[in-house]
C-alpha positions as CSV (number, residue, x, y, z in Angstrom):
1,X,-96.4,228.8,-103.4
2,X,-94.1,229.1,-106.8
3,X,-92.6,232.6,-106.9
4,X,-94.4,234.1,-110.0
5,X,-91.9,234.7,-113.0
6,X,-91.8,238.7,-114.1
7,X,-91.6,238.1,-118.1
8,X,-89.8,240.5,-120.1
9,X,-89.3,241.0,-124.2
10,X,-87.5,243.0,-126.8
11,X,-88.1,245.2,-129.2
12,X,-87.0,243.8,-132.5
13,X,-87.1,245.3,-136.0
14,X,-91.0,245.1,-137.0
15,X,-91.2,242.7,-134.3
16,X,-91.0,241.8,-130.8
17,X,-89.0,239.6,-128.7
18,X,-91.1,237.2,-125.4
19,X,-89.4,235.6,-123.1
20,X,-90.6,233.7,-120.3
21,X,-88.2,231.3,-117.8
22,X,-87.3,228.6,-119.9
23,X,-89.1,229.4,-123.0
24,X,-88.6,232.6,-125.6
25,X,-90.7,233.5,-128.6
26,X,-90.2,235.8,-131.6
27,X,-93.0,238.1,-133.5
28,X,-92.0,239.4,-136.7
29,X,-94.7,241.3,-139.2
30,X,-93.5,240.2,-142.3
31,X,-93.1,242.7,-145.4
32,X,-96.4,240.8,-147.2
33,X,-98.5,241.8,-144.0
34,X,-98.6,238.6,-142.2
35,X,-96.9,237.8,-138.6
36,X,-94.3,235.0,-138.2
37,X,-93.9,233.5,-135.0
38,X,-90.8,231.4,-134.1
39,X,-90.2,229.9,-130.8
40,X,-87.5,227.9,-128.7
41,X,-86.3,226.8,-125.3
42,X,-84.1,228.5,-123.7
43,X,-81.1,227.2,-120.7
44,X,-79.3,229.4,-118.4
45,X,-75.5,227.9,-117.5
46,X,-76.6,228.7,-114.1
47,X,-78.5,225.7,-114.3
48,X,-75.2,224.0,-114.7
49,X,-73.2,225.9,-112.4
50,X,-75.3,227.1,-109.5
51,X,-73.0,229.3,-107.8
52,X,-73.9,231.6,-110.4
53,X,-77.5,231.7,-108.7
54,X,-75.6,233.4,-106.1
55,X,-76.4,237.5,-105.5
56,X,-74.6,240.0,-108.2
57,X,-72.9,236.9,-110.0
58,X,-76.7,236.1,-111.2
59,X,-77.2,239.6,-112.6
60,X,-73.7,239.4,-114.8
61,X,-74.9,236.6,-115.8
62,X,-78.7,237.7,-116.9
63,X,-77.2,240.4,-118.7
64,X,-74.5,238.0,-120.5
65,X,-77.5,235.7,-121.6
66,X,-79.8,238.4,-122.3
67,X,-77.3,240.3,-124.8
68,X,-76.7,236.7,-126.6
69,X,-80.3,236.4,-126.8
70,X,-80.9,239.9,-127.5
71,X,-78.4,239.7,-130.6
72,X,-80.2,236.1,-131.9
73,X,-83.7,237.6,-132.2
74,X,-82.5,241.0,-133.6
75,X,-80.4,239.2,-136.5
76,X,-84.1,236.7,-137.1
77,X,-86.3,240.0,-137.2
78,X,-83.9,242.0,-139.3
79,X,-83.5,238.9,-141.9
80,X,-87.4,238.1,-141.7
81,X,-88.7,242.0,-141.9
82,X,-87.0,242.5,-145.4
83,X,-88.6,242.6,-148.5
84,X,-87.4,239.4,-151.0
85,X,-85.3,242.3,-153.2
86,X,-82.9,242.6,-150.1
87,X,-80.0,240.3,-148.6
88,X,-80.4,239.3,-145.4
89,X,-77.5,239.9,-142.9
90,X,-74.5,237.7,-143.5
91,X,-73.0,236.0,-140.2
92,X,-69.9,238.2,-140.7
93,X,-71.9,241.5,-141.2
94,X,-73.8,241.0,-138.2
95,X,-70.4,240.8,-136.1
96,X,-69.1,243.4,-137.8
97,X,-71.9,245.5,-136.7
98,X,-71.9,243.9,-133.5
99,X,-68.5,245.0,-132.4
100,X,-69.0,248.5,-134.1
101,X,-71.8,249.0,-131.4
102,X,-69.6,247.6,-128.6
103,X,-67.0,250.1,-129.6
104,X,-69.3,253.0,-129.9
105,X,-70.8,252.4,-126.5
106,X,-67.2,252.3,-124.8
107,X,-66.1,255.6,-126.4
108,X,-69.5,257.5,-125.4
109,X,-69.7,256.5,-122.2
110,X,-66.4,255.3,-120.8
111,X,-63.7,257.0,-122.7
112,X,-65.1,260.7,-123.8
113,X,-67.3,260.7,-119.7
114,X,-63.9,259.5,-117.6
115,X,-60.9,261.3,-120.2
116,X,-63.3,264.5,-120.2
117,X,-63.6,264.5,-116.2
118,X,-60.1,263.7,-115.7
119,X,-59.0,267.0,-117.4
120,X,-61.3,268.8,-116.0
121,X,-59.7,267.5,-112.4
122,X,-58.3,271.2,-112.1
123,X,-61.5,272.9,-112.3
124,X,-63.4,270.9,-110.8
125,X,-61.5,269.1,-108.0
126,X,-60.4,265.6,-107.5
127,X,-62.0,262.5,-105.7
128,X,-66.0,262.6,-105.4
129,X,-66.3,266.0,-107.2
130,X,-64.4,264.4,-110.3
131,X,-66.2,261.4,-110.4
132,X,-69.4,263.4,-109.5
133,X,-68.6,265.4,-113.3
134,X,-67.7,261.9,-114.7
135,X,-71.2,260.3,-114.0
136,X,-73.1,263.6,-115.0
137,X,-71.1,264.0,-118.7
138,X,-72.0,260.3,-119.2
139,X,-75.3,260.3,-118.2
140,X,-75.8,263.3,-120.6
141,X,-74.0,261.7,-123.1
142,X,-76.5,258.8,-122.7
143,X,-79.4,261.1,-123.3
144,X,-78.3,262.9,-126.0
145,X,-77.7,259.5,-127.7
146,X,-81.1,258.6,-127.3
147,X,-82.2,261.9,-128.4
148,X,-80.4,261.6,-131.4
149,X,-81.2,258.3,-132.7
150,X,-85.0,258.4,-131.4
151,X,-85.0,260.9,-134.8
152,X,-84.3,258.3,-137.4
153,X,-87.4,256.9,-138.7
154,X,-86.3,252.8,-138.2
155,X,-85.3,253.6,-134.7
156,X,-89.0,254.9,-134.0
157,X,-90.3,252.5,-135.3
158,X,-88.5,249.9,-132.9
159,X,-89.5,252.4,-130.0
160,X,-93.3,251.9,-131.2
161,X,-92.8,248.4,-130.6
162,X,-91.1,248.8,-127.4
163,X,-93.7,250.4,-126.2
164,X,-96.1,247.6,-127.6
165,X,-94.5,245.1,-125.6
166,X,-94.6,247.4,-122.5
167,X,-98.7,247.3,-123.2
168,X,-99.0,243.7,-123.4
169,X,-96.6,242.8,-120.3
170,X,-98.9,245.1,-118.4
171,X,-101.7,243.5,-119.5
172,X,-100.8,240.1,-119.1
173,X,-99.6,241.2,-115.4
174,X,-102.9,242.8,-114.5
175,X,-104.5,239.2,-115.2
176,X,-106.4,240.6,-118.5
177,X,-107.2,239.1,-121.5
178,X,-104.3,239.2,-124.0
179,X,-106.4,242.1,-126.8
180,X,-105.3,244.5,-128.7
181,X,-108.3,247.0,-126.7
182,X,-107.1,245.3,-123.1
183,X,-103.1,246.2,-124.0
184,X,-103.6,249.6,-125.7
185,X,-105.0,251.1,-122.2
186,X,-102.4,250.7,-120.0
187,X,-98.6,252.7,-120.5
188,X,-95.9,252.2,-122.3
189,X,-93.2,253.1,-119.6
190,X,-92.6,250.1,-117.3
191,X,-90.4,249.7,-114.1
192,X,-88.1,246.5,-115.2
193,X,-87.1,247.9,-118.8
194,X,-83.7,248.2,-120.2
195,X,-83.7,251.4,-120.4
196,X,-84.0,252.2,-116.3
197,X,-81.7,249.4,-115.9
198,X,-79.1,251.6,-117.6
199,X,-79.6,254.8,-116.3
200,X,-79.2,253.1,-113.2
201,X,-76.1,251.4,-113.8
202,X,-74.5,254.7,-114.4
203,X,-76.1,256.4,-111.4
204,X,-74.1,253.3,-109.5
205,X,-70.8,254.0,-111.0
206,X,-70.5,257.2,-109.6
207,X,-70.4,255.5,-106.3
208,X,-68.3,252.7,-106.9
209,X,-65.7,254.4,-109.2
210,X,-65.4,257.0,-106.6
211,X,-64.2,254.2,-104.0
212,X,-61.2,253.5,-106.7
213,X,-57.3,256.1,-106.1
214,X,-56.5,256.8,-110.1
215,X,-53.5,257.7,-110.3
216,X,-53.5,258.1,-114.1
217,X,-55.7,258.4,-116.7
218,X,-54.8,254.7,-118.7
219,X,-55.4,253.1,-115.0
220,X,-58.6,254.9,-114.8
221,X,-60.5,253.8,-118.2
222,X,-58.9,250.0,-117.3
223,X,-60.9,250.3,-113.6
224,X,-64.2,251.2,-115.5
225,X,-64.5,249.0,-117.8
226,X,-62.8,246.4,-115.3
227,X,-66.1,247.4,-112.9
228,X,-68.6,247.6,-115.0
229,X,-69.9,243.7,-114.9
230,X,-69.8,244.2,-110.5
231,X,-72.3,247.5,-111.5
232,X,-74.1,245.3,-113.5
233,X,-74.7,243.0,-111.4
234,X,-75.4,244.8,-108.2
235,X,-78.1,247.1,-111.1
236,X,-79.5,243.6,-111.8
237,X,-80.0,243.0,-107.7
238,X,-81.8,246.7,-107.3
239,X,-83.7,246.9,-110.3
240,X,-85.1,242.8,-109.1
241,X,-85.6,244.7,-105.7
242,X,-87.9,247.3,-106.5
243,X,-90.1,245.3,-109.0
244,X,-91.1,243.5,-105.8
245,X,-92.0,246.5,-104.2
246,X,-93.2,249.0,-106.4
247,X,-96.2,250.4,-103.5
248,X,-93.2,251.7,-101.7
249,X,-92.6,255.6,-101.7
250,X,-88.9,255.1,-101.8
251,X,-89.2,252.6,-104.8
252,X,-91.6,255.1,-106.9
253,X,-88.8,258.0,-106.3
254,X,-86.1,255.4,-107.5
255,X,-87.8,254.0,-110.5
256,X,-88.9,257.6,-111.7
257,X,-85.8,258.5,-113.8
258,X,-86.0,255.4,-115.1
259,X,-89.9,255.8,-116.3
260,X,-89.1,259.4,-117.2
261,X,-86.1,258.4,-119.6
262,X,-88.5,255.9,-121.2
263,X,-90.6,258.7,-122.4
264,X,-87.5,258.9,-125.2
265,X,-87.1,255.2,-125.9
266,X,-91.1,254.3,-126.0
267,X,-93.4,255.9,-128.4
268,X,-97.2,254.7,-128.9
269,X,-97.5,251.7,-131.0
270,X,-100.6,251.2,-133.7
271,X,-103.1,248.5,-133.0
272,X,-100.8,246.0,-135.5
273,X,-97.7,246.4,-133.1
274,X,-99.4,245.8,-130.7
275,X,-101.0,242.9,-132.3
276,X,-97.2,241.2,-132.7
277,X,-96.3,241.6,-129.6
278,X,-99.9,239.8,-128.5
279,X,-98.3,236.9,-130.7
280,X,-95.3,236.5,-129.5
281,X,-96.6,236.6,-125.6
282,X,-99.0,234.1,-126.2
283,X,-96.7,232.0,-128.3
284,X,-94.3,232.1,-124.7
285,X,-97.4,231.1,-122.7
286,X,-98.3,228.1,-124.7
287,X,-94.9,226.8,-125.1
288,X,-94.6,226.7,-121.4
289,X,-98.2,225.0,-121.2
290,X,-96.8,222.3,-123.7
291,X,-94.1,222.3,-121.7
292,X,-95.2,221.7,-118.3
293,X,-97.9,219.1,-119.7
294,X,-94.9,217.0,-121.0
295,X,-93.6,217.2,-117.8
296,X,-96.7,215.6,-116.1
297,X,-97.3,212.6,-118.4
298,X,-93.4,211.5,-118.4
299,X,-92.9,208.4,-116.3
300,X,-92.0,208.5,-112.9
């Protein structure tokens, strides 16, 4: 029996992102009140190189893809969603904004989290009590963040639509008709989003930074940002873990930080978000119907 393949999405600016193993799909609600759909295959390089199928190097290797991905249908829905009196994104804006995030994130949560803990070595005590204050000021970081941006009015609107295409996975999961009615009952919080997969990646490098001797504090932002793609991955190999076996005790107290943080990067969508992110799963479905059809009527 074929392993059945957990799809997962994006939210996108007035749109939603699909993507299903080989196939991807974009939803956009256009300015004029009309939903574009765009769709293409998608390739893994592990398909090339398949000792990146192997355990941890897989999950670098997701999240590498997923991120490139990620970038591609954010730059389409923030082109499409504008009104014809604005510019869309120039190639060079959009890495200029790009790197501007990248920079953000690795002052938030690895230089102010690992400089702040390593002054505060005196007070608090070296080795697991240090790193111990280092995970907590970054995870804290991280939800103030969230709490801060989930007040601008675009960024709510992009957590509306993350928590359409929560909706819709869930619906498509429980084998139900792809409706607006069907998705709108079940929750926006889901088990394999983003968001839990970071908290837990910074739950995990409390463990493995406190394996590390730091000497200094130089050697010690090198080691973190050094480790972070080994946390990734390992994150990758839990999170993969506990989708399988979400009935377990053990698995429900793991995921529920995760659901709980959610509750800040999800906010109820209106019927019409949901409706996008209806699109742009069913666009996924049929491409991979089209796809597999080919497959049977090409020549042996």
């Amino acid at each position: 029996m074929t392993k059945k393949f957990q799809y997962g999405g994006q939210a996108l600016i007035e749109g939603v992102m699909m993507r299903g193993a080989k196939q991807m799909a974009i939803a956009v609600r256009r300015p004029s009140g009309d939903i574009l759909v765009e769709s293409s295959q998608i390739s893994s390089l592990a398909e090339k190189l398949p000792l990146l199928k192997l355990p941890l190097l897989r999950g670098v290797l997701a999240l590498v893809e997923s991120l490139v991905i990620g970038v591609r249908a954010l730059t389409f829905s923030a082109n499409m969603a504008v009104g014809e009196e604005e510019e869309e994104l120039s190639k060079g804006e959009l890495a200029l904004t790009i790197l501007l995030a990248i920079g953000l994130a690795v002052v938030l949560f690895i230089i102010i989290p690992t400089t702040a803990a390593f002054y505060l070595k005196g007070f608090v005590g070296g080795g697991v009590w240090q790193n111990l204050t280092e995970g907590i000021i970054r995870i804290t970081m991280f939800v103030l963040y969230v709490i801060v941006i989930s007040r601008i009015k675009d960024i709510q609107r992009v957590f509306q639509y993350h928590g359409a295409e929560h909706k819709v996975i869930h619906a498509y999961e429980a084998g139900e008709e792809l409706t607006v009615e069907n998705a709108k009952r079940h929750s926006s919080l889901h088990p394999r989003c983003g968001t839990a997969f970071l908290l837990l990646v910074m739950v995990l490098t409390i463990f493995v930074y406190s394996t590390l001797q730091t000497p200094n504090l130089m050697f010690r932002v090198v080691s973190r940002l050094a480790l972070l793609p080994l946390i990734a991955g390992m994150g990758y190999e839990i999170l993969k873990w506990s989708s399988r076996h979400t009935r377990s005790p053990l698995v429900k107290l793991l995921i529920t930080p995760g659901l709980w943080l959610q509750r800040l990067t999800t906010r109820p969508p209106d019927d019409s978000q949901v409706e996008v992110a209806i699109k742009a799963m069913e666009e996924v479905l049929n491409q991979e119907k089209r796809a597999e059809k080919a497959t049977l009527h090409q020549p042996a």
